[in-house]
Backbone as ProteinMPNN parsed JSONL, in Angstrom:
{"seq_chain_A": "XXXXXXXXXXXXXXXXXXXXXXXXXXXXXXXXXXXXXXXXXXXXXXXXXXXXXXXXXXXXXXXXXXXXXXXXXXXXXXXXXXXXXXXXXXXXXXXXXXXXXXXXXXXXXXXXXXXXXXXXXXXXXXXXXXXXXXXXXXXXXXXXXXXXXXXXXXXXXXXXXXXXXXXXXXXXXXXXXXXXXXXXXXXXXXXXXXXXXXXXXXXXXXXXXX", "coords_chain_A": {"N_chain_A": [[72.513, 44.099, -83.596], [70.569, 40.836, -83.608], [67.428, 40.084, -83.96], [65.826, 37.491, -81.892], [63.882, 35.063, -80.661], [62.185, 33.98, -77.83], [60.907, 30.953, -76.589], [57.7, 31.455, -74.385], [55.901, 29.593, -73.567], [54.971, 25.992, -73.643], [53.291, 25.852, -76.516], [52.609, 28.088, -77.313], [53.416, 31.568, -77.973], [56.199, 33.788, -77.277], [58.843, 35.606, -76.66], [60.381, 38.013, -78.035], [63.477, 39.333, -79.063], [65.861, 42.231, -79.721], [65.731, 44.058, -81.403], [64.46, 47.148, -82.452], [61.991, 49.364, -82.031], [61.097, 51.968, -82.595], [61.88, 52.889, -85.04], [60.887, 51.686, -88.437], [60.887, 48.409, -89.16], [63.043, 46.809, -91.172], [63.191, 44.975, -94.183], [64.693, 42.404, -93.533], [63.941, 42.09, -90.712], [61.686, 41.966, -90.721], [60.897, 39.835, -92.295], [61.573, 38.064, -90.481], [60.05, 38.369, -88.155], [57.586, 37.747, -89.059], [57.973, 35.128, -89.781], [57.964, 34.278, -86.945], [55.872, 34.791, -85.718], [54.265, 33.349, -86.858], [54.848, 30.788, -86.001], [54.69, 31.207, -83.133], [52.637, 32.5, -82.8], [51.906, 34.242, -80.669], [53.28, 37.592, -80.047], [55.724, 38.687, -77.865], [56.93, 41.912, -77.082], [59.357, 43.547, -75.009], [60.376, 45.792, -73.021], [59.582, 48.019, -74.698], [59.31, 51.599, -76.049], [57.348, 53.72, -77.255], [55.436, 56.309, -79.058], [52.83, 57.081, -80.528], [52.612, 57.748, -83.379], [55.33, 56.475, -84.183], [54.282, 53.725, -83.874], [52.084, 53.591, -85.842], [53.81, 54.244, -87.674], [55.95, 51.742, -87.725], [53.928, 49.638, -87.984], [53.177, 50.014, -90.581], [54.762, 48.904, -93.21], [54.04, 46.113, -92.763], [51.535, 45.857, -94.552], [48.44, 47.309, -95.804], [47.249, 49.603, -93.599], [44.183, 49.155, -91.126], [41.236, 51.299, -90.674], [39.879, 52.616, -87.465], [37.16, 51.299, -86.571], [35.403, 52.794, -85.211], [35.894, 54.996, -86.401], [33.953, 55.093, -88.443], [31.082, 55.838, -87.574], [28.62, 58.086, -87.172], [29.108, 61.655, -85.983], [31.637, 60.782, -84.933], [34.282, 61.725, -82.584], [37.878, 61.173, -82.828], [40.756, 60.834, -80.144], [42.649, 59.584, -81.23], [45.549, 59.031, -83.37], [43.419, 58.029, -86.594], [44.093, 55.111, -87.395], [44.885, 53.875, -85.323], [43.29, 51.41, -83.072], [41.759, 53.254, -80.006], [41.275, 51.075, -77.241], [40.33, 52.106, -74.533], [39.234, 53.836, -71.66], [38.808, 56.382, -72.077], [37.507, 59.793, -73.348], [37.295, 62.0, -76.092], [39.013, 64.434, -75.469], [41.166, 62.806, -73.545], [39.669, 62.735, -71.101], [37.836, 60.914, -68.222], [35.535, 58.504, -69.136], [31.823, 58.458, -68.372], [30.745, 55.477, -66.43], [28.291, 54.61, -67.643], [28.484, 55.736, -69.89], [27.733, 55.297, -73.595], [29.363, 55.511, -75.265], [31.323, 54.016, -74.177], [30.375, 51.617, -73.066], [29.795, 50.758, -75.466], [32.379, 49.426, -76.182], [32.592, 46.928, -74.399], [32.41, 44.613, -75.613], [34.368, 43.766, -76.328], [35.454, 42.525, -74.199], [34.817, 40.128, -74.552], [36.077, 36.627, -76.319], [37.484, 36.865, -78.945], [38.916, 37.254, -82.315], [41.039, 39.435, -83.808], [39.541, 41.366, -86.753], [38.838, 38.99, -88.511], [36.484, 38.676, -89.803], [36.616, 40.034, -92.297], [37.345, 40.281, -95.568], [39.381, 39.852, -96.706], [41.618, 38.618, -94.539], [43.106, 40.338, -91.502], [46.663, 40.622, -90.821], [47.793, 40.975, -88.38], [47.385, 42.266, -85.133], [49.354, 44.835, -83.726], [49.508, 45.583, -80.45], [49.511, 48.067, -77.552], [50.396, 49.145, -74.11], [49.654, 51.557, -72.108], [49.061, 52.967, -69.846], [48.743, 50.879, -67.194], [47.04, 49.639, -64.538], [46.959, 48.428, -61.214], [45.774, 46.495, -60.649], [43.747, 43.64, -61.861], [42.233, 44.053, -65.512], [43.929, 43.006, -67.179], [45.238, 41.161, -70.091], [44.22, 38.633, -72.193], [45.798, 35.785, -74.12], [45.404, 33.282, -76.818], [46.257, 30.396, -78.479], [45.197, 29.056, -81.172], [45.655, 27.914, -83.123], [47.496, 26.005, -81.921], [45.494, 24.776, -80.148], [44.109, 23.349, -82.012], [45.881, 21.727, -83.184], [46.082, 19.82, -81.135], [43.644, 18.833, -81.397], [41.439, 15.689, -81.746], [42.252, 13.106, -84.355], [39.396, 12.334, -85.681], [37.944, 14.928, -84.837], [39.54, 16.854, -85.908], [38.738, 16.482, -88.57], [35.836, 16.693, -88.689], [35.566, 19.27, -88.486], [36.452, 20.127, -90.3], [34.912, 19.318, -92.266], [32.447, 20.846, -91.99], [31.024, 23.985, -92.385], [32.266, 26.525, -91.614], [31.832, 30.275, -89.811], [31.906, 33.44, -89.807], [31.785, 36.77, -87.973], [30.691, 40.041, -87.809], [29.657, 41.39, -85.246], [27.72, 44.195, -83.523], [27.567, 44.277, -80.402], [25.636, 45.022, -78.059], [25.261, 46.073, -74.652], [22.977, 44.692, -72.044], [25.481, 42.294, -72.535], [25.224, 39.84, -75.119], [25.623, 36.781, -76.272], [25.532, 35.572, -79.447], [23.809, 32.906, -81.26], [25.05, 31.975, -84.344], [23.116, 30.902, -87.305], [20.761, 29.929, -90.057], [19.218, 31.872, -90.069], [19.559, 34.25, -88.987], [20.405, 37.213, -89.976], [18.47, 38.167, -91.686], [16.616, 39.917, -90.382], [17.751, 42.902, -88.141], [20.154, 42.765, -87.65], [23.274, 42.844, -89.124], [25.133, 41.015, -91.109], [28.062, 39.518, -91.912], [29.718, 36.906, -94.228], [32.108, 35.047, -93.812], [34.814, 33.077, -95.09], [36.554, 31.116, -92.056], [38.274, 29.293, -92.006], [41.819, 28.799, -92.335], [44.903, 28.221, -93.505], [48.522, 28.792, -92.539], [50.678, 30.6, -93.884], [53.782, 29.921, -93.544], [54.35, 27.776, -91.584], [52.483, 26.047, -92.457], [50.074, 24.825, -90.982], [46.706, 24.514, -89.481], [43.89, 26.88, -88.493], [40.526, 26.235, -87.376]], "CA_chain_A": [[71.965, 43.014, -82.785], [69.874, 40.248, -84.543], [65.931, 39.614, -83.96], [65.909, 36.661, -81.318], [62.719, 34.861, -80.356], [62.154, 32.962, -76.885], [59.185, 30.703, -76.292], [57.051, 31.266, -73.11], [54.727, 28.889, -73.34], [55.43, 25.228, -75.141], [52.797, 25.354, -77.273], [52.785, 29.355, -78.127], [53.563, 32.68, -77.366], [57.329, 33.995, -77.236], [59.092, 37.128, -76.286], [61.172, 38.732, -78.831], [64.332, 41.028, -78.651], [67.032, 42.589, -80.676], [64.643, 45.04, -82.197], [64.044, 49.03, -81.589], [60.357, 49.742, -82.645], [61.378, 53.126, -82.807], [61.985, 52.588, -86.592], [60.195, 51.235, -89.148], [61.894, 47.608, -89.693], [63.748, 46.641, -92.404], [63.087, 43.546, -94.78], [65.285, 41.179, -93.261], [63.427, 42.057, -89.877], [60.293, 41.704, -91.101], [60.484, 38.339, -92.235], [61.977, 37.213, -88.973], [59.152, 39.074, -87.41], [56.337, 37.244, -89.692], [57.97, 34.061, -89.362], [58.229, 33.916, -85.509], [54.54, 34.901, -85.485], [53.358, 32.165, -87.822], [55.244, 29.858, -85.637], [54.704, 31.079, -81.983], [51.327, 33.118, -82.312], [51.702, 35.444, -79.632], [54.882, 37.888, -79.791], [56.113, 40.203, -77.469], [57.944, 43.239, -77.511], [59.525, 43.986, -73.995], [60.856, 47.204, -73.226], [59.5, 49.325, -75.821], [58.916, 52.619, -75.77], [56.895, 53.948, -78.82], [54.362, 56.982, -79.061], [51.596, 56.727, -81.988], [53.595, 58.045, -84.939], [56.268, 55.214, -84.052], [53.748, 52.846, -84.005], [51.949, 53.367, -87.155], [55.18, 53.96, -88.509], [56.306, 50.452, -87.38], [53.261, 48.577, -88.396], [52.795, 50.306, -92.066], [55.487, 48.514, -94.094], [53.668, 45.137, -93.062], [50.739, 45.59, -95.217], [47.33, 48.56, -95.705], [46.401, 49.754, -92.214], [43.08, 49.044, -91.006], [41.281, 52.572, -90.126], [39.063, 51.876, -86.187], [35.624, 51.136, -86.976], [34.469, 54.224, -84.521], [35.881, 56.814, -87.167], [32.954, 55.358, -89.386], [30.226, 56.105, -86.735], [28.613, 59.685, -87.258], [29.398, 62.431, -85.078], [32.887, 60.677, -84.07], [35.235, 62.634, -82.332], [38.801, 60.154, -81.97], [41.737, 61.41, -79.441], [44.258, 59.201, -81.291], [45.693, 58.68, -85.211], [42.445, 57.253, -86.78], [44.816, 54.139, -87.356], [45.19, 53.254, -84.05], [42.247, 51.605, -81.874], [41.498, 53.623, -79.2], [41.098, 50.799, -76.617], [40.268, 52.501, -73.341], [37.96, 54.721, -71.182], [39.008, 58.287, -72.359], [36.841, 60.732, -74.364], [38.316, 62.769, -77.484], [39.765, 65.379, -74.523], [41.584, 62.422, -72.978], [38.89, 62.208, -69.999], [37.161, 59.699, -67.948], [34.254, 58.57, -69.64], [30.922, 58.07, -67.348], [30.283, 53.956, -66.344], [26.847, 54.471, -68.218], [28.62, 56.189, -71.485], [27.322, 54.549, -74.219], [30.775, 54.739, -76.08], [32.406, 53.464, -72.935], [29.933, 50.356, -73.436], [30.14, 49.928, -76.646], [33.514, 48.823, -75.761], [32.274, 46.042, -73.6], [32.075, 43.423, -76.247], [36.395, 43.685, -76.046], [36.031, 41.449, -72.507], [34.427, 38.216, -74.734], [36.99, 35.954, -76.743], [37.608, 37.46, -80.32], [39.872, 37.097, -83.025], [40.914, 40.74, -84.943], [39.753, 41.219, -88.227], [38.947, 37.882, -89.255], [35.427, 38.604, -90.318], [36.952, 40.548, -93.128], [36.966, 39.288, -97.044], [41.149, 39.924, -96.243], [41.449, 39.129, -93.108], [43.999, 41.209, -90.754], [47.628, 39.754, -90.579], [48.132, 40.755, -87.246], [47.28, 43.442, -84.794], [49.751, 45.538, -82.81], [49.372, 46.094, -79.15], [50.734, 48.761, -76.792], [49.555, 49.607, -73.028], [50.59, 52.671, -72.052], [48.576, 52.754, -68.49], [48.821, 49.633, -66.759], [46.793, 49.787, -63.813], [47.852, 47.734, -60.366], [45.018, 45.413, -60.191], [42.686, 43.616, -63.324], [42.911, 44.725, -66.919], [44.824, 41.69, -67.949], [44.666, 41.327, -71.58], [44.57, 37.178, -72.355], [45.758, 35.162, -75.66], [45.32, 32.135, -76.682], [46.712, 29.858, -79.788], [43.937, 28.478, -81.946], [46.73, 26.533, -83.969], [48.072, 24.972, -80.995], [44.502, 24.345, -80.247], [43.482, 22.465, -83.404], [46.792, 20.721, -83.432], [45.775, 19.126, -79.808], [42.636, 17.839, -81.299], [41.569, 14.462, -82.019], [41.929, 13.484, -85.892], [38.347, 12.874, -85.726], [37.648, 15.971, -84.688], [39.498, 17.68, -86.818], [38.122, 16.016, -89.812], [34.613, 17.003, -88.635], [35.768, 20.618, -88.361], [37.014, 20.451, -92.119], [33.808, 19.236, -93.546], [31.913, 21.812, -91.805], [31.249, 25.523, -93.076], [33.12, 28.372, -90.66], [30.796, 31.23, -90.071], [32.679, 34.467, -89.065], [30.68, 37.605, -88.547], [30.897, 40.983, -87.502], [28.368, 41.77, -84.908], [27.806, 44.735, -82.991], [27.305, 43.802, -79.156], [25.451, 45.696, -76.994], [24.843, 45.828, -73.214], [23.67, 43.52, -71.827], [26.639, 41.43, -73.688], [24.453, 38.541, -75.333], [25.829, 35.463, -76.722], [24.627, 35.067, -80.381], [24.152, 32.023, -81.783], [24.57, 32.482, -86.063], [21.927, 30.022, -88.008], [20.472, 30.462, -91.564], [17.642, 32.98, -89.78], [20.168, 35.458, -89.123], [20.882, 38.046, -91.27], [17.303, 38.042, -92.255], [16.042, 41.065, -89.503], [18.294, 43.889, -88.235], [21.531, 42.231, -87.567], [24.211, 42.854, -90.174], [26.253, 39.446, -91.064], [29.119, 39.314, -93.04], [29.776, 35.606, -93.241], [33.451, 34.578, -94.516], [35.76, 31.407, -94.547], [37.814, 31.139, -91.026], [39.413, 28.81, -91.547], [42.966, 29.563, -92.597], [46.371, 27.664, -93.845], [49.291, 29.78, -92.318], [51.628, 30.88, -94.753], [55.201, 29.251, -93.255], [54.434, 25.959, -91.077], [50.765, 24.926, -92.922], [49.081, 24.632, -89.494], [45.34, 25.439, -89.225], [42.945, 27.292, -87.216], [39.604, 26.175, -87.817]], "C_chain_A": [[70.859, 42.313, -83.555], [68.663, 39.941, -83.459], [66.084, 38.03, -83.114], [64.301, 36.446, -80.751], [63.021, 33.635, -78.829], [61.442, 32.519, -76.253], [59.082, 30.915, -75.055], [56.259, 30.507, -72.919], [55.459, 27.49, -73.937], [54.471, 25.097, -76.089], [52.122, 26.731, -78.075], [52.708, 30.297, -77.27], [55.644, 33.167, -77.072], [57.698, 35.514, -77.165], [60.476, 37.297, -77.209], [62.032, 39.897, -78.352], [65.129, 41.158, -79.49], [65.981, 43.516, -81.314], [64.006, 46.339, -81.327], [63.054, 49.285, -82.735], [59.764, 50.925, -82.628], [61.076, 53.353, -84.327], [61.395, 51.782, -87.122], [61.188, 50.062, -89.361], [62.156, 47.732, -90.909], [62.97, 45.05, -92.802], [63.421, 42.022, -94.349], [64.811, 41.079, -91.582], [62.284, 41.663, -89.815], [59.77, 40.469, -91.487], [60.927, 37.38, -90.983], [60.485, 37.628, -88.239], [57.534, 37.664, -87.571], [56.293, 35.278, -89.332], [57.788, 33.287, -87.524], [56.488, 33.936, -84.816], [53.878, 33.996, -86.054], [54.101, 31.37, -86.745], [54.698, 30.058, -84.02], [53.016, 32.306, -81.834], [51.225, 34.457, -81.477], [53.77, 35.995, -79.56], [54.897, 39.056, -78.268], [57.31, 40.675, -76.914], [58.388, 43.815, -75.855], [60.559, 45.511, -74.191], [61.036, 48.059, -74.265], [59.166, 50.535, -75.508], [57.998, 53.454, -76.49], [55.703, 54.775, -78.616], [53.58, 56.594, -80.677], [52.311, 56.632, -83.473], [54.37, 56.961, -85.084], [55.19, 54.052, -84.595], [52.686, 52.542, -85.175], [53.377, 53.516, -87.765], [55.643, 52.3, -89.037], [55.382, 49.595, -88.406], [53.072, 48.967, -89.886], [53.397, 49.348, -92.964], [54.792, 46.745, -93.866], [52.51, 45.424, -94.324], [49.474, 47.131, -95.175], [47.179, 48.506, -94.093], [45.107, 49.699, -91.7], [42.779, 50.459, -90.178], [40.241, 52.188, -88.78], [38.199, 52.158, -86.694], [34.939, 52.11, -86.243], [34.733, 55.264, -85.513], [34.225, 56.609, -88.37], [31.408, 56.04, -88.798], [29.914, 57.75, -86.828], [28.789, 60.413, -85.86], [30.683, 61.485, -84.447], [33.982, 61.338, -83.618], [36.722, 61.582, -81.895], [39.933, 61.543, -81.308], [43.192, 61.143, -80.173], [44.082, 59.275, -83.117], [44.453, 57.528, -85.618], [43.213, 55.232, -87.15], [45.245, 53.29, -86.209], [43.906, 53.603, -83.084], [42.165, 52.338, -80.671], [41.064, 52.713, -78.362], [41.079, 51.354, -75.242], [39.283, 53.174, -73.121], [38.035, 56.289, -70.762], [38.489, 58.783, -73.603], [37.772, 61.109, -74.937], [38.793, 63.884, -76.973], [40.532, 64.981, -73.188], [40.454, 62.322, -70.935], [37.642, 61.288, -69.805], [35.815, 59.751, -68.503], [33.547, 58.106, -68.26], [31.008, 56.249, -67.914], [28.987, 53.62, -67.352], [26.9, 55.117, -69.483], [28.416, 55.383, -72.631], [28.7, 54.486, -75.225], [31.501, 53.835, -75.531], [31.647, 51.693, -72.808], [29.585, 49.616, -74.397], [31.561, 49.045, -76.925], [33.523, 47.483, -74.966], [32.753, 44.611, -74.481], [33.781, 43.018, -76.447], [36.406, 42.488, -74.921], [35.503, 39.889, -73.541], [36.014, 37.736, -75.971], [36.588, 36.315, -78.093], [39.14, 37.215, -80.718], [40.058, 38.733, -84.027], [40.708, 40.681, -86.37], [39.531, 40.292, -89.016], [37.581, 37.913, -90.091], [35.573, 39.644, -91.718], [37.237, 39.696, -94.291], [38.858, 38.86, -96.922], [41.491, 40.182, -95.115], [42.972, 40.247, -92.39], [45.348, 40.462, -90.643], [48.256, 39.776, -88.98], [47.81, 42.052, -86.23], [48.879, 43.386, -83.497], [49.778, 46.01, -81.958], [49.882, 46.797, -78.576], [49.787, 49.555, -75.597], [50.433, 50.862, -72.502], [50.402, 53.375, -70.76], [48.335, 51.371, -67.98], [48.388, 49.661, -65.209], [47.48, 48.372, -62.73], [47.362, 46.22, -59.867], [43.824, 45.027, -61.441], [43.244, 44.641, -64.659], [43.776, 44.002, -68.144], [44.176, 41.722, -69.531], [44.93, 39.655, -71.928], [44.497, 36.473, -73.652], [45.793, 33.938, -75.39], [45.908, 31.639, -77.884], [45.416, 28.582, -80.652], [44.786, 27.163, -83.038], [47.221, 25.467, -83.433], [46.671, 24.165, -80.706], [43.968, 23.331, -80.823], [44.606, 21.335, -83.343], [46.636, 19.589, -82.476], [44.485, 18.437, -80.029], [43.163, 16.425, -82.173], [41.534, 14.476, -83.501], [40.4, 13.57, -86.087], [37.724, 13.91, -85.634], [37.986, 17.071, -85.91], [38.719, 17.736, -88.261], [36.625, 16.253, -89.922], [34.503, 18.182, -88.816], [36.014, 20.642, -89.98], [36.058, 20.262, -92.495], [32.557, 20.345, -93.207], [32.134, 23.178, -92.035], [31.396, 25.808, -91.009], [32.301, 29.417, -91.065], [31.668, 32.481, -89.149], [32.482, 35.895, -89.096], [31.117, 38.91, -87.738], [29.613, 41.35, -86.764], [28.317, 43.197, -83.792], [26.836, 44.606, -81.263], [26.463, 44.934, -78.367], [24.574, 45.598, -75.602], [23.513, 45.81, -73.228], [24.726, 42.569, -72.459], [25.332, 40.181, -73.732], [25.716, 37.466, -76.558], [25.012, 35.12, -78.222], [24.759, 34.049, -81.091], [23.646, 32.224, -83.323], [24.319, 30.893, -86.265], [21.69, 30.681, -89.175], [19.161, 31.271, -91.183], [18.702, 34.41, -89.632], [20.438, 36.328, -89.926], [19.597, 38.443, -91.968], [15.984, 39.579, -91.652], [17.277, 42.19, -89.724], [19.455, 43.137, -87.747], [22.515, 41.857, -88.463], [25.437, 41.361, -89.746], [27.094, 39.598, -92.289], [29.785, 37.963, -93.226], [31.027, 35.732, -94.519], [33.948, 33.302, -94.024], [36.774, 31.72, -93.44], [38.511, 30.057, -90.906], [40.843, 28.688, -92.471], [44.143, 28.478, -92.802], [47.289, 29.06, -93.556], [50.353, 29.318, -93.359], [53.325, 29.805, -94.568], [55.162, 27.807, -92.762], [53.709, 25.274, -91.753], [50.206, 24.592, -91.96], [47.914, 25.301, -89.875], [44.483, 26.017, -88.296], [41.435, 27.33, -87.643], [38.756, 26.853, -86.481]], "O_chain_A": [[70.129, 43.062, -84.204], [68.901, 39.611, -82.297], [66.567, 37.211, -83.896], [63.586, 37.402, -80.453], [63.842, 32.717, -78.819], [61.019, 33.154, -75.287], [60.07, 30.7, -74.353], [55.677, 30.674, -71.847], [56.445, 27.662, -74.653], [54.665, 24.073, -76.744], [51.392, 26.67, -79.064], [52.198, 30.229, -76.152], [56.165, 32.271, -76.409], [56.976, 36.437, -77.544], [61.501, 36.662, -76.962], [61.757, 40.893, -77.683], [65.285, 40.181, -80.223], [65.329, 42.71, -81.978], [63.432, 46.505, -80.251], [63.246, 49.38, -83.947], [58.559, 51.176, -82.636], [60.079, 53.964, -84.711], [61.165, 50.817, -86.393], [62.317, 50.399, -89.718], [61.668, 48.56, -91.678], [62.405, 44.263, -92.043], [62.857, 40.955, -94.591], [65.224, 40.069, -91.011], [61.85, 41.011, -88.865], [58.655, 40.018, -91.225], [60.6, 36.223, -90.721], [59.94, 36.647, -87.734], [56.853, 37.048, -86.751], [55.419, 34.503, -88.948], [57.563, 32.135, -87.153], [56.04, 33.346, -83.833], [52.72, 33.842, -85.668], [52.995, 31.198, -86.233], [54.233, 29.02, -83.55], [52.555, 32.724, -80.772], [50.545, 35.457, -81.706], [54.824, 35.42, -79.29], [54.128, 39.955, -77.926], [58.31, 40.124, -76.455], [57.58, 44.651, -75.451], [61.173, 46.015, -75.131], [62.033, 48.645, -74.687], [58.577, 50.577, -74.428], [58.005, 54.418, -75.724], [54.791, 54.199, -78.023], [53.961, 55.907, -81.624], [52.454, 55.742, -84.312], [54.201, 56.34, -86.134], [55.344, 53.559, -85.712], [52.429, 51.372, -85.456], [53.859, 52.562, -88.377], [55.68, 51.81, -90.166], [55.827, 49.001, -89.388], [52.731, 47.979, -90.537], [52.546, 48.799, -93.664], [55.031, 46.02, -94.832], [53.006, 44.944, -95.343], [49.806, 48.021, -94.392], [47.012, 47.457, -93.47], [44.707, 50.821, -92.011], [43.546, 50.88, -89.312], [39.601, 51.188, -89.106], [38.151, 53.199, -87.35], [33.787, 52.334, -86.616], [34.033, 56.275, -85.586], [33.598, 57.522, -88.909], [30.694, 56.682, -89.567], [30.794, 58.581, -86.601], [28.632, 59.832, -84.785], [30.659, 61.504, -83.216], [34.796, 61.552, -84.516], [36.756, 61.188, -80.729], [39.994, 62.707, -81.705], [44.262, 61.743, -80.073], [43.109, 59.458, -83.848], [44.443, 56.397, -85.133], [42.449, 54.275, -87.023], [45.844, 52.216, -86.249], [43.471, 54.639, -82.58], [42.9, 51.671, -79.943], [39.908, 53.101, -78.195], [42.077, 50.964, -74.636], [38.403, 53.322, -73.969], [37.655, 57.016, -69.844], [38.85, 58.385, -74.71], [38.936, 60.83, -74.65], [39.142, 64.663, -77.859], [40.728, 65.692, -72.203], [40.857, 61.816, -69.887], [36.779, 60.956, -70.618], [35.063, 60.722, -68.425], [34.135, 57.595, -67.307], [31.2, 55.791, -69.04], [28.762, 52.479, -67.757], [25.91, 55.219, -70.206], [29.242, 54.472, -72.585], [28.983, 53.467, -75.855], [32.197, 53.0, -76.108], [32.339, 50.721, -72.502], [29.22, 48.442, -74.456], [31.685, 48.16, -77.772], [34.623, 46.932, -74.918], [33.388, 43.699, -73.951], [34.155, 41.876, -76.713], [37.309, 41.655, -74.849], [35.835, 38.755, -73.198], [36.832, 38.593, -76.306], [35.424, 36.11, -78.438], [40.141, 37.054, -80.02], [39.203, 39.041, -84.858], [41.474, 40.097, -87.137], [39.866, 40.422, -90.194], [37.541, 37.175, -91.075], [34.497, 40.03, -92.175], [37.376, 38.484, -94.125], [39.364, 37.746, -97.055], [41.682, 41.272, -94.575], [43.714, 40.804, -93.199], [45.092, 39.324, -90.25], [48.968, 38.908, -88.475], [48.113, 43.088, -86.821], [49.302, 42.479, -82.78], [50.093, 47.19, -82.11], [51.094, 46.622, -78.705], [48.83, 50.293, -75.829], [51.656, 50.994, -72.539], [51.216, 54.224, -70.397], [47.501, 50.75, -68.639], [49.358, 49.709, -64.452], [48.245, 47.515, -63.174], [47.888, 45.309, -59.228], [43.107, 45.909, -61.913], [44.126, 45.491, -64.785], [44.103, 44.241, -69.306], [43.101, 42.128, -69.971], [46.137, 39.415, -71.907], [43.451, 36.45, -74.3], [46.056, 33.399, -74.314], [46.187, 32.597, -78.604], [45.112, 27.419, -80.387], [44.513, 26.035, -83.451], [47.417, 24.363, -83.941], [46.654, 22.967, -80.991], [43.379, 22.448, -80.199], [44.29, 20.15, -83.439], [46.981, 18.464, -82.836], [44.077, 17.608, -79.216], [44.177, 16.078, -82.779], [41.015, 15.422, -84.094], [39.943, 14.608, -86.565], [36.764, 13.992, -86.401], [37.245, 17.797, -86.573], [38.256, 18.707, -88.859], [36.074, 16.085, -91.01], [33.436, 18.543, -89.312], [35.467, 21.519, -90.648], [35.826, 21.069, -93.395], [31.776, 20.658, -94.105], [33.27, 23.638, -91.929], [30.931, 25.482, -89.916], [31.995, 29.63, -92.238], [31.977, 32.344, -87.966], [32.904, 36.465, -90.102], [32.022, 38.708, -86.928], [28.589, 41.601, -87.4], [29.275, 43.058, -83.031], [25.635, 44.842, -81.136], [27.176, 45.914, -78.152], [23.437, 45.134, -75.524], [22.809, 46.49, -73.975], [24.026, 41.915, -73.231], [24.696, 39.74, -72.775], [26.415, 37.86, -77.491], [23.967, 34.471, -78.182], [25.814, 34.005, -81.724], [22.498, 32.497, -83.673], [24.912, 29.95, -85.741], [22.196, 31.77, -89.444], [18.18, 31.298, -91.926], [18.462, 35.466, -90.217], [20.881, 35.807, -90.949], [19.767, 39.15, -92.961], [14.989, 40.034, -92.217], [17.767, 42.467, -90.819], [18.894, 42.953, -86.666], [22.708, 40.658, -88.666], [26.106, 40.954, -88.796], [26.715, 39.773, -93.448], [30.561, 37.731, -92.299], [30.97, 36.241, -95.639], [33.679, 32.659, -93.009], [37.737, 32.446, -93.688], [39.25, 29.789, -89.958], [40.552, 28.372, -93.625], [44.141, 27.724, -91.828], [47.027, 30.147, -94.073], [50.766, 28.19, -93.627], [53.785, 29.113, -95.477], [55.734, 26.858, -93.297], [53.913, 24.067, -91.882], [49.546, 23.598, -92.265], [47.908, 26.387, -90.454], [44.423, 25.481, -87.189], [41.035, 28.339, -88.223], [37.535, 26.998, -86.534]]}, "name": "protein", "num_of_chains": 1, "seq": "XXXXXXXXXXXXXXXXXXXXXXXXXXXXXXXXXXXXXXXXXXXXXXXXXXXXXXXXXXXXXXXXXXXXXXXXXXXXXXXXXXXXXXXXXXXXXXXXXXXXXXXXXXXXXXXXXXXXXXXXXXXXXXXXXXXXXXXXXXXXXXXXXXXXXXXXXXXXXXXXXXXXXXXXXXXXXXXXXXXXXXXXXXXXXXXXXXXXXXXXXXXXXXXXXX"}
């Protein structure tokens, strides 16, 4: 059965099928895969089934794996393959963390609008999602298309966006969630900045996301 893509949105996002994510794709999957994602932004994978091993499995043959930024943190204890974020609110013995756990709110900064990986010198080509509790009410997880975005502006606009520097930083949030606005003072106290170029030429169409 061949790799089929079918938009949900018109201006991105599409649901993919013909593909068991059981197995590590193949080559000629993989560029269907890459291309459908450069073109439609948001994929997804309905009726999968896939425990951890599967799923690094799966994602390895795209490119190095990124390891979660909690295994660097001393004293970390993870529950899952250091390769796979631990998004949720279970300790390293699978139980509920307290509302006032300070790991459980270091997690907070997940609810504001982020891009994975981009504050990296190489940024991330794509992350891999998979919910595996799906509660009955809230929890929603929401994307957006930054290409479709840009493409919807005015030329002026864009042309203002091109002559301006992209500042793309790695900051570590913590409760209260604050809003930081980066300036040439930053980086100057205790707030680690990693500043890189975001804005990006995709590989297959040439669309940008400034």
């Amino acid at each position: 059965m061949s790799l089929t893509d079918r938009p949900l949105h018109p201006h991105f996002a599409a649901e993919v099928t013909g593909l068991d994510m059981r197995v590590p794709p193949d080559a000629s999957s993989m560029r269907a895969i890459v291309e459908a994602a450069d073109t439609h932004a948001v994929l997804v994978f309905p009726g999968q089934h896939i425990d951890d091993a599967q799923h690094v499995a799966f994602s390895r043959p795209f490119g190095r794996l990124e390891t979660t930024i909690k295994a660097y943190r001393p004293g970390f204890k993870g529950r899952l393959d250091p390769h796979v974020a631990d998004i949720s609110n279970l300790d390293e013995n699978s139980e509920l963390l307290s509302p006032t756990d300070r790991r459980r709110m270091n997690s907070l900064d997940n609810r504001l609008w982020h891009t994975d990986y981009t504050f990296k010198e190489t940024p991330g080509l794509c992350s891999l999602l998979t919910a595996r509790v799906i509660p009955k009410d809230g929890g929603e997880t929401e994307f957006t298309g930054l290409r479709a975005a840009y493409d919807a502006l005015p030329e002026r606009m864009k042309l203002r966006l091109r002559r301006r520097p992209k500042i793309d930083a790695s900051i570590g949030l913590q409760p209260p969630l604050v809003m930081v606005r980066l300036d040439r003072t930053i980086g100057r106290g205790t707030v680690p900045l990693r500043m890189v170029r975001s804005s990006r030429t995709m590989t297959w169409k040439g669309r940008r996301r400034d």
